[in-house]
N, C-alpha and C positions, 0 to 999 in steps of 0.2 A: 775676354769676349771677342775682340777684336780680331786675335788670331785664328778662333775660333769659327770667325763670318770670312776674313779671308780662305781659309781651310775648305772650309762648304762651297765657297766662290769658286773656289778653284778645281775641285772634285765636279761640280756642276756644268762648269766653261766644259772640261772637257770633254762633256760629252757632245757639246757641237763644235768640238776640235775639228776638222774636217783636211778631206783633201790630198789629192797627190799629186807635187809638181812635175812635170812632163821632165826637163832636164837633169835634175838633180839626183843624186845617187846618197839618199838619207843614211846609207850605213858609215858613209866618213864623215857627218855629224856628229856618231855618236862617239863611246868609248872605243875609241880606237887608232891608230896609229899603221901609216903607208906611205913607205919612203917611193914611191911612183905611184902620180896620183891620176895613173890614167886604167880606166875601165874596173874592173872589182878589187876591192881590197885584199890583196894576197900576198903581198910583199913585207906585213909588219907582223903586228898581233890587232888584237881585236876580245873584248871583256864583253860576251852578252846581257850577262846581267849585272852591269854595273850603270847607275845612273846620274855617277858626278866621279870624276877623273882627272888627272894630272897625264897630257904625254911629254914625251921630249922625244924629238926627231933630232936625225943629225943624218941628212938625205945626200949627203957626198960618202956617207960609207954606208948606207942605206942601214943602218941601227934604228930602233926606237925603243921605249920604255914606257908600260903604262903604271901611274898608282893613283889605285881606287879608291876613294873617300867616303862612297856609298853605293850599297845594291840594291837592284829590285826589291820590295818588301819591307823593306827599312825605314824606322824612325828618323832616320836621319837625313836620308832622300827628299819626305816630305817640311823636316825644318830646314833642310839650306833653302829649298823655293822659296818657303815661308818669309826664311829670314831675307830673302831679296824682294822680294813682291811688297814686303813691309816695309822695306825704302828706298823704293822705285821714284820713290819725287825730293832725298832728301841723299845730293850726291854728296855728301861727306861722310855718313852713316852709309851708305851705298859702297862707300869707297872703304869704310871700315872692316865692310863686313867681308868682300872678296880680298882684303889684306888678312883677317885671318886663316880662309882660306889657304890663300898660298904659306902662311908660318905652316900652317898645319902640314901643307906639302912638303916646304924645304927640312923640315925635321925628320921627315922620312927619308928625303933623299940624303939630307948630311949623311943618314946609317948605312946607308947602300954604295957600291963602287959607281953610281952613273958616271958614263966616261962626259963627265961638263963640270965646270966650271958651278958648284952649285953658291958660292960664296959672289960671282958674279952675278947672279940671277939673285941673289940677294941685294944688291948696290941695287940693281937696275929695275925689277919688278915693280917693285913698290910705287917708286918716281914714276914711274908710268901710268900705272893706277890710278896714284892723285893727278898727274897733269892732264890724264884725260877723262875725269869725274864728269862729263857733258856726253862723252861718247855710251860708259860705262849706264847712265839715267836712259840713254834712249835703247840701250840692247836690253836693259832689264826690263822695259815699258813693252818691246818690242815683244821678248816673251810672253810677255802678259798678252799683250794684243793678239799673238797667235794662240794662246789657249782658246780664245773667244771668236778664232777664225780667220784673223787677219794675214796677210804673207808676212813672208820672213823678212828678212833687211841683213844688209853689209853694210859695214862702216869702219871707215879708214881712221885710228886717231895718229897723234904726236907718236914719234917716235917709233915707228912700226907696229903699233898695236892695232890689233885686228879684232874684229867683236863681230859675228854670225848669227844670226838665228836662221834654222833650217825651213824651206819653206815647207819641206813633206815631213821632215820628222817633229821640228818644234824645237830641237836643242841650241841652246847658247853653247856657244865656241867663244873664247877669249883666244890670241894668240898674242904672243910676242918672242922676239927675235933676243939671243942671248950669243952673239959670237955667231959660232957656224950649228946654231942648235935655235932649233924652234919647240917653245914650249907652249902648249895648249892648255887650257882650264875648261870643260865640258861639261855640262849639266841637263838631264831630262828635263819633260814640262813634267808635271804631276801624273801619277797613273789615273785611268781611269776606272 
């Protein structure tokens, strides 16, 4: 039942999602990846209908890579929000559930040639996640509050992690810094 009223909550918010911010350029919110991050995204790749992502940049040889964990239309789209909107006040389950996340990631890239270090992104992701369980409560809240209208927020945690919500599009952006590679975790709000 619970997920259920979340669910409806959330289909409902968005429809007084609102708004475009004057500065901001919402398409590098989303699934996508641009090793020069000046004027339009033309420099990487770019997934349109995808609405929860993995990239990894590596912008001294202008490279990136995206993988996509869900697309427009998908059951799975609307339980990763689900599964974060359900504990947005409770950062250890909070912190559990974007560490599956990333396992889910690093098993795809173990299979792939990505030119990084993916067993270093393993040491270090994790540790990050838990040490900044306070940053990770206010960007999943922060989603939420822009479904319902609110602007977006940045926030700086420990260790170079970086957490976005777009103030025109609505997406969470998680970043952190792995060597000379920045890896990104990306997620829609809810369609409407």
């Amino acid at each position: 039942m619970k997920r259920w009223l979340y669910a409806l909550l959330l289909i409902q918010s968005i429809s007084v999602y609102a708004g475009v911010a004057s500065a901001e350029n919402p398409a590098r919110e989303k699934c996508t990846c641009d090793t020069q991050v000046e004027g339009e995204p033309n420099n990487g790749a770019w997934v349109k209908n995808a609405t929860s992502c993995w990239s990894t940049e590596i912008k001294d040889r202008q490279w990136c890579d995206i993988t996509v964990q869900s697309l427009e239309g998908t059951q799975a789209h609307a339980a990763i929000v689900i599964q974060l909107i359900d504990r947005k006040d409770d950062a250890a389950a909070l912190d559990a559930a974007l560490q599956e996340r990333f396992r889910a990631f690093v098993a795809t890239a173990a299979d792939s040639q990505l030119p990084f270090n993916v067993d270093l992104a393993r040491d270090i992701v994790p540790g990050l996640l838990s040490a900044n369980q306070g940053i990770l409560v206010q960007c999943v809240n922060a989603l939420r509050d822009r479904m319902f209208g609110k602007g977006g927020v940045v926030l700086e945690g420990e260790g170079g992690l970086r957490c976005r919500v777009g103030e025109s599009s609505g997406w969470l952006r998680l970043e952190f810094q792995i060597g000379d590679v920045w890896l990104a975790y990306m997620i829609a709000p809810p369609p409407t």
